[in-house]
C-alpha positions in Angstrom: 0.0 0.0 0.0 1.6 3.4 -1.1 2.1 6.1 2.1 -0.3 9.4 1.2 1.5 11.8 -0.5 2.4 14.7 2.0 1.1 18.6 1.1 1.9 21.9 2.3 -0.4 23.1 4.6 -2.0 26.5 4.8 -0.7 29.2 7.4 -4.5 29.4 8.0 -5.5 25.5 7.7 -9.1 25.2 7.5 -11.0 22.4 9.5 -14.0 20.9 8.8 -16.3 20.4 12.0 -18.7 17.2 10.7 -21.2 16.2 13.3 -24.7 14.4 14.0 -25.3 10.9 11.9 -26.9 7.6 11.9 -26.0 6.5 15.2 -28.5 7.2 18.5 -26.3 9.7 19.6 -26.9 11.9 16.9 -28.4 14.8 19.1 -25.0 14.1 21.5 -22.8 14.6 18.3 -24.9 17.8 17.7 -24.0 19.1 21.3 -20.4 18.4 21.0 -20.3 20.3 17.8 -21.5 23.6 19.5 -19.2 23.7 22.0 -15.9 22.9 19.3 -17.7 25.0 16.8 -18.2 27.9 19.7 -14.1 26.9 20.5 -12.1 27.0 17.4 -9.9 30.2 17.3 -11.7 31.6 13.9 -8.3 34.0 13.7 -6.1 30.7 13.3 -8.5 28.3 11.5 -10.9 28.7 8.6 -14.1 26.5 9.9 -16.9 24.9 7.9 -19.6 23.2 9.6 -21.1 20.2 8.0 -23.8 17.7 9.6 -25.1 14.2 9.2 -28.8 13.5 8.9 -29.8 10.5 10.8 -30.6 9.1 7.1 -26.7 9.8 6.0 -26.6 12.9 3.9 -24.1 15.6 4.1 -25.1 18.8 4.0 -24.0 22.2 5.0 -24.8 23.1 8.6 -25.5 26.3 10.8 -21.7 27.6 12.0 -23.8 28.7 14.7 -23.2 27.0 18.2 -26.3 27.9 20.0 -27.9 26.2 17.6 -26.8 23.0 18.8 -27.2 23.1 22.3 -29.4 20.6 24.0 -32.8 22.6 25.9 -35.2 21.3 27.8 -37.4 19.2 25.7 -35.6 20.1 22.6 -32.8 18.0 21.0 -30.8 19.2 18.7 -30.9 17.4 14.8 -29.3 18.3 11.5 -32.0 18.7 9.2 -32.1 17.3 5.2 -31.7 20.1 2.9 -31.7 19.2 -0.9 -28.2 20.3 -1.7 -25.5 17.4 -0.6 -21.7 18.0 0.7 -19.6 15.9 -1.3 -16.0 14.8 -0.1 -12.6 15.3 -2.0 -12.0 12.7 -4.6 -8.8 11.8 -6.1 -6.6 13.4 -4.3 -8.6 17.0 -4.5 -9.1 18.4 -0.9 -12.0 20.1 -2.7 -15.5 19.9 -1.4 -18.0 20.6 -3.1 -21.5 21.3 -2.5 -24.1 19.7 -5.2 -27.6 20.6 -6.1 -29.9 18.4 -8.6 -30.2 20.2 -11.6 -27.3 22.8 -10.7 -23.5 23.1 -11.3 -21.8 22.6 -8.5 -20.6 25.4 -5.9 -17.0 25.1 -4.5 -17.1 24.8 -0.6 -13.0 25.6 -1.1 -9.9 22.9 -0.1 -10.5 21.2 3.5 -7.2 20.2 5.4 -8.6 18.7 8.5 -11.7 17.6 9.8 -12.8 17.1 13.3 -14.9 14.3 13.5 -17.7 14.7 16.3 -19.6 11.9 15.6 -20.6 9.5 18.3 -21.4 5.3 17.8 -21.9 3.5 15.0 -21.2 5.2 11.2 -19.0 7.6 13.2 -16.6 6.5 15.9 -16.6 2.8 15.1 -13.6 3.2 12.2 -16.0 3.4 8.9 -15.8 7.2 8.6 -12.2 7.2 9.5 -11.6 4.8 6.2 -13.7 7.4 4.0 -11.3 10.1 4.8 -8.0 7.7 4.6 -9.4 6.8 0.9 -10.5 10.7 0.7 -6.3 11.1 1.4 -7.9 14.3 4.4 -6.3 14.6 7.4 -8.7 13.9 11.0 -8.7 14.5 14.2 -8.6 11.1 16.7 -8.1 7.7 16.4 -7.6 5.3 13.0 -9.8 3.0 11.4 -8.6 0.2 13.3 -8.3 1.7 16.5 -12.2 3.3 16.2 -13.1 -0.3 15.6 -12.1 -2.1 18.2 -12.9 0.5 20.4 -16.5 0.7 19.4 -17.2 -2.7 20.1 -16.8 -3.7 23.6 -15.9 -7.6 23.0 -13.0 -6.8 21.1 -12.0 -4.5 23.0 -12.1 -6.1 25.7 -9.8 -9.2 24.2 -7.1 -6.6 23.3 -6.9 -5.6 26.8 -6.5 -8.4 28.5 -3.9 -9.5 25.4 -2.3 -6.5 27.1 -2.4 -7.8 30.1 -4.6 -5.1 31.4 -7.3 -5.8 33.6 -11.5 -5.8 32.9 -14.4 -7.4 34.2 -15.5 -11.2 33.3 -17.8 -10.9 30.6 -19.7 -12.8 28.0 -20.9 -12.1 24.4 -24.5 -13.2 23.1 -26.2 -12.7 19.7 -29.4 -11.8 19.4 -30.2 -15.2 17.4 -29.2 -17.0 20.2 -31.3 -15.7 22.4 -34.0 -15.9 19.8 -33.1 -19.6 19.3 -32.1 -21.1 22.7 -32.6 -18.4 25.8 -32.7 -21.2 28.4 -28.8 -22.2 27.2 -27.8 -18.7 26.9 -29.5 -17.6 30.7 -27.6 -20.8 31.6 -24.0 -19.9 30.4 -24.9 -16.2 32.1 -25.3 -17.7 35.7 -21.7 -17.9 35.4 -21.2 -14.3 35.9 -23.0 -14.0 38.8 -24.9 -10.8 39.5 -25.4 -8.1 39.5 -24.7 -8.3 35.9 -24.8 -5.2 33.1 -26.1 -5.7 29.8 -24.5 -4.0 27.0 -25.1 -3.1 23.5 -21.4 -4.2 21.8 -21.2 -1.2 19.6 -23.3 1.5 21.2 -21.8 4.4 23.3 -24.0 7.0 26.0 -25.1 4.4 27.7 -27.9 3.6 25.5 -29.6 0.4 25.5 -27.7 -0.8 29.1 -29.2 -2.5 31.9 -28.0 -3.1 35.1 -30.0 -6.9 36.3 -29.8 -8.0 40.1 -32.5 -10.4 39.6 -31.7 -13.5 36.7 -35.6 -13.2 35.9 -34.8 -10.0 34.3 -32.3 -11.0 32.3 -34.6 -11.7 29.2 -35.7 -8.3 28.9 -32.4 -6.7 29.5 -31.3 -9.0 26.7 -34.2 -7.4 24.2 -33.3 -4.1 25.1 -29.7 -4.1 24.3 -30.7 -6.1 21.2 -32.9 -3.1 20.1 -29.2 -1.2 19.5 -26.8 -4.1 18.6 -27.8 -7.9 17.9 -24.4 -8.1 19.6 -24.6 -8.0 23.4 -21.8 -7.8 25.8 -23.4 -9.2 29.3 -20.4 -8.3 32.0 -20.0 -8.8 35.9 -20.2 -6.0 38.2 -17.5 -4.5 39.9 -17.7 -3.2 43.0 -15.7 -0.2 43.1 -15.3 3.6 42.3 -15.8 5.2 38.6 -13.0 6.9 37.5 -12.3 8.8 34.4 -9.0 9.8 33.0 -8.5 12.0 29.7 -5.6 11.1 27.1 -4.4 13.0 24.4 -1.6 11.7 22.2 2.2 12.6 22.7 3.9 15.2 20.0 6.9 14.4 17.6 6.6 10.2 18.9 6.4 10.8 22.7 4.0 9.1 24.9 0.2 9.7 25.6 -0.3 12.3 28.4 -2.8 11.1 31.4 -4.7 14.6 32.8 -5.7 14.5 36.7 -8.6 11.4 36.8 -12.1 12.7 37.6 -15.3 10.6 39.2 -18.5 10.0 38.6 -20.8 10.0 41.7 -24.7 9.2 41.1 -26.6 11.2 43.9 -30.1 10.2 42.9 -31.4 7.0 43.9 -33.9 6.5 40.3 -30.6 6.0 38.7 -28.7 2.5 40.0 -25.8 3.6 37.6 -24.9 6.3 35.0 -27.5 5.7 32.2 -28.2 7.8 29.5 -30.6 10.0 31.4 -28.1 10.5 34.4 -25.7 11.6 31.8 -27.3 14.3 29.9 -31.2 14.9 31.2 -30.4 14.9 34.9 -27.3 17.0 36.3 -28.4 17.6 39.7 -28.5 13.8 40.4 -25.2 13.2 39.2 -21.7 14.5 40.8 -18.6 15.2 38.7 -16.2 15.4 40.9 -12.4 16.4 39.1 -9.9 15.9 40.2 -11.3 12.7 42.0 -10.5 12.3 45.4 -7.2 9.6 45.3 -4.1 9.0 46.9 -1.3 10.2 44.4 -0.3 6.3 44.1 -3.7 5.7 42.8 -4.1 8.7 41.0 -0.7 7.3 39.1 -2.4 4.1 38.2 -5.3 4.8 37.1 -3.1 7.4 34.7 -0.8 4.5 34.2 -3.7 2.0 33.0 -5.4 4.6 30.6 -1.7 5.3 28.6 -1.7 1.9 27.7 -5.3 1.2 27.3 -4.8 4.3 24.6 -1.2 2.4 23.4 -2.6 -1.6 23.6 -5.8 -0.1 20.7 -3.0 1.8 18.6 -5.1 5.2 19.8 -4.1 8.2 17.6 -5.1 12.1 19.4 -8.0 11.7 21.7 -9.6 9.0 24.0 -11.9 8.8 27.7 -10.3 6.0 29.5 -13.0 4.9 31.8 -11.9 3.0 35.1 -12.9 1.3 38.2 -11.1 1.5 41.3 -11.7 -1.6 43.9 -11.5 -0.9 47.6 -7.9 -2.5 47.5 -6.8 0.1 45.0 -6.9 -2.3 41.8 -7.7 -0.2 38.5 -10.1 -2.4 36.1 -10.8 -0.8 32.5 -14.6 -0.4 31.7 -14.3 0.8 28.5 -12.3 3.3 25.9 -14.2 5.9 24.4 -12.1 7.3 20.7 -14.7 10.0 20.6 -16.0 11.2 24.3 -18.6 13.7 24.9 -16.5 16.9 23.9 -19.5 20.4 25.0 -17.1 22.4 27.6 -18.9 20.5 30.6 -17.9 17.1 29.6 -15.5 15.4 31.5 -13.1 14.7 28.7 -12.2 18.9 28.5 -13.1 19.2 32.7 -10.1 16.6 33.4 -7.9 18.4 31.0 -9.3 21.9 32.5 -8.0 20.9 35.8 -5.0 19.2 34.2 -4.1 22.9 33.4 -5.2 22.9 29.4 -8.3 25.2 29.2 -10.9 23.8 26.6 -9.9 26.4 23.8 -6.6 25.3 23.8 -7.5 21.8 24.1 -9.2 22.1 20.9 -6.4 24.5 19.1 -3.8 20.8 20.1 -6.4 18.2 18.8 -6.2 20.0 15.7 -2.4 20.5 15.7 -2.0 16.9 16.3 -4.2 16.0 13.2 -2.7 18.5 11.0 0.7 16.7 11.7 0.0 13.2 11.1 0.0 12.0 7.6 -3.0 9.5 6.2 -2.2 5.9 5.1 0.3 3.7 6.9 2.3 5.6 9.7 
C-alpha cells in the first residue's frame, strides 16, 4: 500500500467540524459540535460546519453553536436540505457542495476535519476509512483503533492480550437468544450478578441494563438487542468510577494522562450512570475532578489509561473509563475514541483541571491531526 503523499499546509489551515449521523447519539454529536464550533480560534483556523442526517446525507450546517445546544425538551438534529456536501475525490481536498439540476458550488480545499460523531457510522472506524481513501487529514483515532474501540468484546480481548485488567464478561447474539434463551441464561449464571447488559457497539449508555435479579435478564437481553444484535453481558465490579483523559504525545512521545475525575450518582432512580443521568439529569449526578485519590492511585489509574490508549494503537483523543476496587486495583470499563466533547464534559473538565483550558485543548487536537500524515504511519 503506497504512504499518502504529504502537502503543504496553509498558514491558516481550515477544518472541517462534521457532526450528528446515523447512530443514537446523533443529538449528543450535535452538542459536542456547539461547544468545538463555539471553540475554534476563527483567527487561526478557517471552519466549515457540516452535519449528518440521521438518514446519512451531508449537507451544510448552521456555524452557529447555539444552535446545537441541548434545551429542555428540545434535541438538537441536522435537518435534510436538498443540496449534498460531497468529499474530496482523487486526491482533490475540494469539497464541493451539489444541487440536482445545478452546477456545482465550491465549498474551497479542507485540510482537517474534526470528526464529532458518536457510535456506529462515526466512531466505530467506517468514517475514518472514507477520509484515509478521501487522502484528508482527522482528528482522533484510525480505522482500526475506532473499531475495536466501538465494540466492547474486542476491545475487551485486546486488553486483556495487554495484560490489562477488565471485568469477566460474556458475548450473546441476538439469534441465540431468539433460538435457545434457556442455554444462553444458563452460560450467564456464570457471571453472577449483578450483571450489566451491553449493546457491543453502542456508546452514552444507550440500550444498558443493570440486572440484580436472573428473571430479568430476558428483557435486558431485548433491550440491548434493540441497538446491537451483539450483546456484551459483564460482571459487576464493585468499586469507584473513574475517568481519565488522554491525548496523544507530539513528535513520537508518549500519551499524556490529565488528573482522573469521578462519577458520583446522587439520585437514587438512577442504579448507575444511564443515559438519562448523563445528559437529562445534572443535579442527580456529581462530577467530581480531580477525584478524590491517593497520588499512588491517582498514578495508576493514569498508568492504566496510557496503555489502554497504546494496547488499541489510539491516535489524538480517548476517555479511559476505570474502576477503582477498595484494595486500590484499576479495572478498565471501556475506551471511548470519541467522548462527549460540550465544555462541561468530562473529557475537557479533566484536562481543564489538568491545566489545558478547553480552547486550547481544541487548538492541540487540531495541531496533532494536521501533523499526522494518512495511510500507513
Amino acid at each position: 500500500m503506497e504512504q499518502a503523499v504529504e502537502t503543504t499546509l496553509p498558514a491558516r489551515p481550515r477544518v472541517l467540524v462534521l457532526f450528528g449521523g446515523r447512530s443514537g447519539e446523533h443529538s449528543i454529536s450535535c452538542a459536542t459540535a456547539g461547544g468545538v464550533l463555539a471553540a475554534i480560534d476563527r483567527d487561526r483556523y478557517d471552519v466549515l460546519a457540516v452535519g449528518i442526517t440521521r438518514e446519512g446525507r451531508w449537507v451544510l450546517a448552521d456555524d452557529d453553536p447555539a444552535r446545537w445546544a441541548i434545551q429542555p425538551g428540545h434535541l438538537p438534529q441536522v435537518e435534510d436540505a436538498t443540496a449534498q456536501v460531497l468529499l474530496p475525490q482523487g486526491g482533490s481536498r475540494d469539497v464541493q457542495l451539489v444541487e440536482p439540476g445545478l452546477a456545482p458550488t465550491q465549498l474551497g480545499t479542507v485540510d482537517v476535519v474534526f470528526p464529532l460523531l458518536h457510535g456506529p457510522y462515526g466512531e466505530d472506524g467506517t468514517l475514518q476509512g472514507l477520509l484515509e481513501l478521501a487522502d484528508v487529514r482527522y482528528v482522533g483515532a484510525g480505522v482500526l483503533a475506532s473499531a475495536v474501540g466501538m465494540d466492547k468484546q474486542m476491545m475487551k480481548v485486546v486488553l486483556v492480550g495487554n495484560g490489562l485488567a477488565v471485568s469477566p464478561f460474556r458475548t450473546v447474539r441476538a439469534h441465540q437468544v431468539a433460538a435457545d434463551l434457556p442455554a444462553v441464561l444458563a452460560d450467564l449464571a456464570g457471571l453472577g450478578l449483578p450483571v450489566f447488559v451491553k449493546p457491543a457497539r453502542a456508546g452514552s449508555s444507550l440500550g444498558i441494563s443493570r440486572v440484580d435479579d436472573a428473571a430479568d435478564l430476558p428483557e435486558a437481553l431485548a433491550e440491548a438487542a434493540r441497538h446491537d444484535p451483539k450483546i456484551v453481558v459483564e460482571a459487576a465490579v464493585v468499586g469507584r468510577e473513574v475517568e481519565c483523559a488522554v491525548l496523544g504525545g507530539r513528535d513520537g512521545a508518549r500519551p499524556r494522562a490529565s488528573l482522573p475525575g469521578e462519577i458520583v450518582v446522587t439520585d437514587p432512580a438512577h442504579t448507575f450512570y444511564d443515559y438519562q443521568a448523563k445528559y437529562f439529569n445534572a443535579d442527580g449526578v456529581q462530577l467530581l475532578c480531580p477525584a478524590d485519590l491517593s497520588p499512588q492511585v491517582t498514578a495508576a489509574v493514569q498508568d492504566v489509561a496510557v496503555r489502554t490508549f497504546e494496547a488499541l494503537d489510539c491516535e489524538g483523543i480517548a476517555r479511559v473509563d476505570v474502576f477503582v476496587t477498595d484494595d486500590d486495583q484499576v479495572v478498565v470499563n471501556e475506551i471511548n475514541t470519541m467522548p462527549g466533547f460540550t465544555p462541561y464534559s468530562m473529557y475537557p473538565t479533566m484536562w481543564q483541571v489538568s491545566g489545558m483550558p478547553y480552547t486550547e485543548l481544541v487548538d492541540e487536537l487540531i495541531r496533532l491531526a494536521l501533523e499526522r500524515p494518512t495511510g500507513l504511519r
